[in-house]
N, C-alpha and C positions, 0 to 999 in steps of 0.2 A: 446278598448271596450270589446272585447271577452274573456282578462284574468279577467276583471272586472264581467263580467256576470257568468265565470267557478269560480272563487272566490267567489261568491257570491250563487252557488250551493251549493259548498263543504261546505260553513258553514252552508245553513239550513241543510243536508246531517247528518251535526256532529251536529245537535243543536236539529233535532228529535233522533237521535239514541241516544241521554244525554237521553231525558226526557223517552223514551220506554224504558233503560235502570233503572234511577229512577221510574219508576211505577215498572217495574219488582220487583226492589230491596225492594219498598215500600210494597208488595204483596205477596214477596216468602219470608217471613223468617223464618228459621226454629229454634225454639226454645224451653225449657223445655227438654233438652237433657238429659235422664237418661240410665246409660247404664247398665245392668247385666249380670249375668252369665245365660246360658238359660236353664239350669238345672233344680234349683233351686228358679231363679229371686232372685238373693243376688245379693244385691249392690254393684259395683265397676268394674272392667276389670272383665273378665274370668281368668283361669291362660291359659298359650303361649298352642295353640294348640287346644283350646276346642272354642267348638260355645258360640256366645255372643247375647244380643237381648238388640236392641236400639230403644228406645220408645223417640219420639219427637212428637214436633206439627207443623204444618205449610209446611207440606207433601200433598197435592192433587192425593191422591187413592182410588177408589172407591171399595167399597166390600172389600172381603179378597182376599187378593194374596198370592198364596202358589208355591212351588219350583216345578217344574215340573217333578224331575227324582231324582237321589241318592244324587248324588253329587252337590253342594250347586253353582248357580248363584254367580257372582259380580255385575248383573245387574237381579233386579224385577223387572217389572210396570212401566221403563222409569229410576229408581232411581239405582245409583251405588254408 
């Protein structure tokens, strides 16, 4: 009776974590991906070396976030 009742955990366990996983997925997509050079905002990569600026949708940040010091973050506002 007790692997029956831990069996019977594990799968509501694995059947909320599906469905808070599809809501996530159904809620965070991020798309409209354009990428530039940040120069000049020409279309396409940067060439190897130079900053680039990626404009999408489906990001959750409020106001403007700007880099805090000289040298450029891998992680803004939660985003890497």
């Amino acid at each position: 009776m007790a692997r029956k009742v831990k069996h019977v955990k594990q799968t509501m366990v694995a059947i909320l974590t599906l469905q808070a996983l599809l809501l996530f997925a159904l809620h965070a997509q991020i798309a409209n991906i354009f990428v530039t050079n940040a120069a000049g905002f020409q279309a396409g990569l940067p060439p190897r070396g130079s900053i680039g600026t990626i404009f999408c949708t489906g990001l959750i940040v409020e106001g403007v976030v700007g880099a805090p010091g000289s040298s450029l973050p891998t992680n803004l506002a939660g985003i890497s």
